[in-house]
N, C-alpha and C positions, 0 to 999 in steps of 0.2 A: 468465353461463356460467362467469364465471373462479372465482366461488366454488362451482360444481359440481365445478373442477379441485380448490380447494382441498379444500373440503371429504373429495371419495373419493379425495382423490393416495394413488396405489400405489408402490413401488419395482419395477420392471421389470427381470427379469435378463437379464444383457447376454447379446446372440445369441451371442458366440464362447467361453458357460460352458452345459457342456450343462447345465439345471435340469429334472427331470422337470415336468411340469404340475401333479400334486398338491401340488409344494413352491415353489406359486408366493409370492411375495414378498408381504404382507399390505401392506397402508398403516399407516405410524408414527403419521399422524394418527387413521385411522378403524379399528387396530387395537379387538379385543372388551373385550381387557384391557389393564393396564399389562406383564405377564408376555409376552403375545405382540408386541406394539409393541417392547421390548426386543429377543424373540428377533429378529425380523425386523431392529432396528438394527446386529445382531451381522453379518452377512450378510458375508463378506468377497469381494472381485474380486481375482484377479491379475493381469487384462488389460488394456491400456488399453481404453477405451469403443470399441464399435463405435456404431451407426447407431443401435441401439436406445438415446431418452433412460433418461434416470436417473428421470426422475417420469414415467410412464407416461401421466401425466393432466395434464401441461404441454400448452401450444398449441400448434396443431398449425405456427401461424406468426403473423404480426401480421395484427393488425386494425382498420381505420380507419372509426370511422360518423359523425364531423365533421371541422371544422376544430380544428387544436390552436392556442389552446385552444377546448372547444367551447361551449356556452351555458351548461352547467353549471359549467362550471371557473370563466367567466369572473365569474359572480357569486360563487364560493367565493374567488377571487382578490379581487376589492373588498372584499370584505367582510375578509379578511386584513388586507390593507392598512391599515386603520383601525390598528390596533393591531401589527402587525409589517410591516417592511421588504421587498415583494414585490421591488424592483429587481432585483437577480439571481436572479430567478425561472428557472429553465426549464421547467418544468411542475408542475402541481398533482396528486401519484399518488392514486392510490386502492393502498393497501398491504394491504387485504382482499381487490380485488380481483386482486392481482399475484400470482404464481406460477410457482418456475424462472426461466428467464432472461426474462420477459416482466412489463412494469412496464405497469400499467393508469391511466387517470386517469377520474374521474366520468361522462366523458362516453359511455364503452362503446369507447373508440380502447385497445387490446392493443399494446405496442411490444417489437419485439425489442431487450432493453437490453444494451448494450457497451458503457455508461458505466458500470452499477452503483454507481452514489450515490459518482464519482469514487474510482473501483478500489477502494470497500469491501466490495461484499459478497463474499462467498466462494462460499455452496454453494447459491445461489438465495435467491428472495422464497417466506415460508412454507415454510422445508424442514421437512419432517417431525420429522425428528430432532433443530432445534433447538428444535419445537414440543412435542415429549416432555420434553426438558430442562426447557424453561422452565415444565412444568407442575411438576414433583417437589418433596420438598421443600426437595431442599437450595439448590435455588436461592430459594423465596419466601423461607426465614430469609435468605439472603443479600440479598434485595432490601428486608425491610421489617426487618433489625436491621445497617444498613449502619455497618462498624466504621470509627472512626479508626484504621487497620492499624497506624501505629506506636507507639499506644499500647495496644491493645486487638483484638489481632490472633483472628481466631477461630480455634479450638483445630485444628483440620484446615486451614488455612492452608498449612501447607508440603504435604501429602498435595493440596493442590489444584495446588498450584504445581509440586511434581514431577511430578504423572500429566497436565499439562499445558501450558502456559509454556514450562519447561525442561525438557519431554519432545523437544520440539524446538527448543530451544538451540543455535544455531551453534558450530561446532568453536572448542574454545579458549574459552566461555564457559560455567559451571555456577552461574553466580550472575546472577538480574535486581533490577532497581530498577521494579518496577510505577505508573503513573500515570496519566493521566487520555485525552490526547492525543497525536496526533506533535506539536505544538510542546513540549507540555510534556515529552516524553519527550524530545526534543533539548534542551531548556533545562535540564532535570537533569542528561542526563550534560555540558554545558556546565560546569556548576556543578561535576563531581563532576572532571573534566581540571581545574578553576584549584585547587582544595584538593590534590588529588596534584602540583603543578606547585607551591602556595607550602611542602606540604612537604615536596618532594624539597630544597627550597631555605635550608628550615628547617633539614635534617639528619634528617628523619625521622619518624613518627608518635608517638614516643614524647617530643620536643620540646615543650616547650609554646609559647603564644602567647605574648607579651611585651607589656607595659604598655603600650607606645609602639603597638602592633598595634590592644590593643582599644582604645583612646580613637581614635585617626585612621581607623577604620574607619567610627567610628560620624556621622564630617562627610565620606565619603568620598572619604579620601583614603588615601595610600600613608603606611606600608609595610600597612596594616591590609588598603585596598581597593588591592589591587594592579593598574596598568596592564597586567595580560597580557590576551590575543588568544583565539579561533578564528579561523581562516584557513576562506574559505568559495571557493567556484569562480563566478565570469561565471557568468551563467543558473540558478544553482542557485537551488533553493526549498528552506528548511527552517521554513516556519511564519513566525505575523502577531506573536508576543508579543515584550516588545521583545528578547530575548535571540537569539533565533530568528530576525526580520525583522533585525538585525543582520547575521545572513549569507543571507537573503536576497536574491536579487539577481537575482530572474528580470523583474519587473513594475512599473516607477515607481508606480502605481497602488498597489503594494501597503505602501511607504512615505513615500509623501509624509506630510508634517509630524508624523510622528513622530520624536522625538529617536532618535539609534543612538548604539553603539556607536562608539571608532575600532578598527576591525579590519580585514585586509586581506583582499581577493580576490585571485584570478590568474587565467586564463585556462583555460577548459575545451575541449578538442580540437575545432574544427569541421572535421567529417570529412567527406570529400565521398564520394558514392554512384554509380553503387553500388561497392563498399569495395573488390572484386576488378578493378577496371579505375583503381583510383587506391593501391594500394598503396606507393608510394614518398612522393607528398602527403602523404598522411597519416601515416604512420609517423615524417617531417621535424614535422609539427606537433605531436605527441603527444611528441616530443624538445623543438621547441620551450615546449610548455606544461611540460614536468616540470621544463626548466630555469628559468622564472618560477615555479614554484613555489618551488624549494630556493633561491632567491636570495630570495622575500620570507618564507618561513620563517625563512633566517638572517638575515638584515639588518630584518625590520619593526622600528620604533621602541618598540612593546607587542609582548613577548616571546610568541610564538605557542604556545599551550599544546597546542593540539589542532589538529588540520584537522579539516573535516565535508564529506565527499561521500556524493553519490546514486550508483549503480550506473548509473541510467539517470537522467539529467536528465528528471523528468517534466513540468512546471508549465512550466519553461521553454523545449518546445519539442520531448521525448522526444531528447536529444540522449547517442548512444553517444560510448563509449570502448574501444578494445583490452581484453582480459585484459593484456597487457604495459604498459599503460598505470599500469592500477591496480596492478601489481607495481611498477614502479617508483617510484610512488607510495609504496608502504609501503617501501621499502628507503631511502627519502630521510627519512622520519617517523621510522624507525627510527636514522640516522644522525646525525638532529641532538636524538633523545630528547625527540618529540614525537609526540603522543600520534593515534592512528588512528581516527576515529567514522565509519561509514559509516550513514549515512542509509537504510533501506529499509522506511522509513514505507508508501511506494507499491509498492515492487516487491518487497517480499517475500511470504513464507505465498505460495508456487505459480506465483505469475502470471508468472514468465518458463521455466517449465521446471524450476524448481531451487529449494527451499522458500525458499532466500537468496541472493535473485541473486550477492551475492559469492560462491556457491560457483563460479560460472563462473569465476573467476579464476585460482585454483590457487594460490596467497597461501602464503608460504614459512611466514609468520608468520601465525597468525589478526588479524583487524581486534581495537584496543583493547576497543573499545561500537560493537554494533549498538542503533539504537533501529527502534521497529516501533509501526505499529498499524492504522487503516485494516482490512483482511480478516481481522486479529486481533481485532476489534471490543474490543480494549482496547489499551491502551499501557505502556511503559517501557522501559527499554535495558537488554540484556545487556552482561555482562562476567566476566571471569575471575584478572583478578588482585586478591590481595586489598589491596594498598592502593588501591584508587579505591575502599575504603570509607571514609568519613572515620572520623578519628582520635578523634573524641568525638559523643555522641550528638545530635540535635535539629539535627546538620548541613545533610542532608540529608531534609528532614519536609516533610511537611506533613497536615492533619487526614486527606483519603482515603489519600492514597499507593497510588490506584488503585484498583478497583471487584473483591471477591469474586464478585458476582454477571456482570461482563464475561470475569474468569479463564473460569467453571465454562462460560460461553458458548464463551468460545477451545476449553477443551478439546472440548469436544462439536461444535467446528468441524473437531480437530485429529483426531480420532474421525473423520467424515465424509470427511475430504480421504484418510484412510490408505484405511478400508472401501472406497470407491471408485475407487483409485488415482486422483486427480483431477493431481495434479502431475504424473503423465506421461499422463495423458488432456490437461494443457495443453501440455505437448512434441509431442504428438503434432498433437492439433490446429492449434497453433500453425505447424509446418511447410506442414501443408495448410492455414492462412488463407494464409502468407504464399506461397504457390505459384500460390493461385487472383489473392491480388492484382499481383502480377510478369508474367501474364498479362495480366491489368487495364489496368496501364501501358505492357504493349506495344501492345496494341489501338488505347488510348484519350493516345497520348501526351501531355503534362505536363497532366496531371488525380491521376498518383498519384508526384508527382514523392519524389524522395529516399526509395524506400520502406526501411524501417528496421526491424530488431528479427528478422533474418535467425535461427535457432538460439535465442531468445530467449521459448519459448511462445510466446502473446497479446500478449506487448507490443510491439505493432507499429504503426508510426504513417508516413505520410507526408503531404509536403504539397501543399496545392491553392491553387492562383492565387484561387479564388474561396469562401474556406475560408466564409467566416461562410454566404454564400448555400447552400455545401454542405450545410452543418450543419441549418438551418432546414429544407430539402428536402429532407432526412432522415427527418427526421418524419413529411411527408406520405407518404414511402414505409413508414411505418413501423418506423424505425430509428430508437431512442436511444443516440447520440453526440457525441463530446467534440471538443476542440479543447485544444492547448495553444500555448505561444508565439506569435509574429505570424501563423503558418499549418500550421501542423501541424492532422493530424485521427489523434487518439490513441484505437486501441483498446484499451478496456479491459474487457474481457467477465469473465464469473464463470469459478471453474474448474471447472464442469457444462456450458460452453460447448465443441459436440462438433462433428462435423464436418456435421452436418446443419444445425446455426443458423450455419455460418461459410457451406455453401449459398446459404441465404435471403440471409445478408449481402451475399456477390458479387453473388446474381442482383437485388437494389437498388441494389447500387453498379455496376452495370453499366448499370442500366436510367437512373441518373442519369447517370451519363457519358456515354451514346450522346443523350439530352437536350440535357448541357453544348459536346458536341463542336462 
């Protein structure tokens, strides 16, 4: 059935745009031509989404005809096994058959997904529009003559990069560093704060290296490989690679017996809920954490180049912070002339109401480097001052330096999220999940404890006494769902996630809870 969705998916216009009937919406996929597929992707909305979906031909809700996994899975899963690593398996999809917010696996089981492949995907499984893309041709030359961009960059390169990337650029940033990953997008601009930090120190870019630099660099040691820092936060997650898992610090799991970095943490605000009945608490701890911050900023023993924080603590727990927090944050970076990287790997492109979650803040100064990827289905970090370019070339390289053919996807994502106003289809939404679940936890008290992500779209998370058995019993209701930290249960829905799938979600998170009670 799901590839009958696929196959004839329509765009469906939204009930509060009056569309006559004759100009109804064609399907991107099963348009006649390439000419009419186009017009039809042109389609623009002013409204947020009413009731009516975005794929006319998505499910109409989930659907369960085994156990998960079911007999099919379970031999596609041994058989895996043999040759790759199933342990952190959650399920085995079927991506042919999935469509919209709904992730199908072998066995005929349809799941309403609010994990989306841990908050990547953007606009659905099989959107139309990113299936028109990926026919054309500028994406195959870009798939089968994949360049080394920093040597060999292709000739529309920048026309890709401006009508997409840094057509949405955060305030304060008109230049990005494109790459592979969020770790690798954090470990460059890592790399790119210690070279702007040894040549502020140098006297400048036009300084050169000295003799004593490049020989002691090369047994690394100082002055060449200098002892400086990123300063990273308690529970933060920034990536597994060792530069990244460095400031890493949500999950012992996540580095044991790897060598680190010496870099320091501090403390990230643990805010208690709900936020309007603890206003003075928290406001003392968000005072106390700024001031462990600006004491091991100035005082750590490796001079701290950069800090790196998340907007929303996601891996670690989904754990907030004030706007005022993060202000005072940058006014202290600012003070001691270090450098501001905000991580919004996971919460940016849409998912909290606001394309970059820091724009919640209201930031006197823009953040140094944003890095990003995950619902950009590519990666790298913005930035806008021009010295965090290094000062000679082959600094910051390497053979991709990021994927053309992931760009031309972001854009035809960034294309999608405008056409539909989906960034405030996730505002909008988002207030009504978090309304029907605040309801939830009255009902059903401590089942939807510390619920969180108030004003914040989708990203909302609270936690359950009995988190791991939640999650599993999910599934048999038909819901694909996450977990973060010791007991958080983090949603993370796409942003074509409207208010009829946040419906379905209560009336299973309710029918679990009246279960748990």
């Amino acid at each position: 059935m799901a590839s009958l969705f696929r196959n004839t998916a329509r765009l469906r216009p939204l009930t509060r745009i009056a569309v006559p009937r004759h100009v109804a919406v064609r399907s991107l996929a099963s348009a006649s031509t390439p000419k009419q597929a186009t017009a039809a992707a042109a389609i623009q909305y002013d409204e947020p989404a009413s009731e009516a979906p975005f794929f006319e031909q998505e499910p109409a809700g989930p659907s369960i005809a085994t156990a998960i996994p079911g007999p099919k899975s379970k031999d596609a899963i041994t058989h895996l096994n043999k040759v790759f690593d199933t342990r952190s398996l959650n399920m085995l999809a079927d991506y042919k058959q999935s469509f919209g917010n709904y992730i199908a696996d072998l066995d005929g089981n349809i799941l309403l997904d609010v994990y989306a492949q841990i908050a990547s995907i953007p606009v659905g499984y099989n959107n139309p529009a990113l299936q028109l893309v990926s026919r054309s041709d500028e994406m195959i030359s870009a798939i089968i003559n994949r360049p080394a961009l920093g040597n060999f960059p292709q000739s529309d390169w920048s026309d890709i990069l401006e009508s997409g990337i840094l057509r949405v650029a955060p305030a304060g940033c008109n230049q990005v560093f494109t790459a592979m990953a969020g770790s690798d997008a954090n470990e460059t601009a890592y790399k790119a704060a210690f070279m702007w930090k040894a040549q502020t120190e140098r006297g400048g870019p036009e300084v050169d290296f000295t003799q004593d630099e490049m020989s002691s660099t090369m047994n690394n040691l100082a002055p060449g490989s200098p002892n400086f820092s990123i300063m990273s936060f308690k529970t933060g997650f920034h990536g597994r690679l060792f530069g990244s898992l460095s400031t890493t610090r949500s999950k012992a799991i996540h580095k044991l017996d790897i060598p680190a970095f010496d870099w320091p943490s501090c403390s990230f605000p643990m805010l208690k809920y709900p936020l309007h009945e603890h206003e003075v608490e928290n406001a003392a701890e968000e005072k106390r954490c700024l001031e462990e911050a600006e004491h091991v900023m100035s005082t750590y023993h490796n001079p701290v180049a950069a800090v790196v924080i998340e907007p929303i603590q996601s891996e670690g727990g989904d754990n907030h912070a004030s706007p005022a927090f993060f202000q005072g944050l940058r006014e202290i970076t600012k003070k001691h002339n270090v450098l501001l990287i905000v991580d919004e790997v996971q919460t940016g492109v849409g998912a909290t109401g606001k394309f970059w979650a820091h724009e919640h803040w209201n930031l006197s100064t823009p953040p140094d480097m944003v890095t990003f990827s995950k619902k950009a289905q590519t990666a790298g970090y913005y930035f806008g001052n021009p010295a965090l370019r290094p000062n000679k070339p082959y600094r910051q390289f390497n053979t991709w330096m990021g994927d053309p053919a992931r760009a031309i996807l972001f854009r035809a994502i960034i294309n999608e999220i405008e056409r539909l106003n989906l960034v405030e289809n996730t505002a909008v939404t988002g207030d009504y999940l978090y309304n029907g679940l605040e309801q939830l936890g009255q009902k059903y008290p401590g089942q939807f404890n510390n619920l969180r992500g108030k004003g914040q779209g989708t990203f909302i998370a609270f936690d359950h006494p009995k988190r791991d058995e939640f999650l599993l019993r999910a599934k048999t209701m038909g819901i694909n769902i996450g977990g973060s930290g010791a007991s958080a249960v983090r949603l993370r829905p796409m942003l074509i996630f409207q208010k009829h799938h946040a419906d379905i979600l209560l009336d299973r998170l309710r029918k679990m809870a009246a279960d748990l009670a």
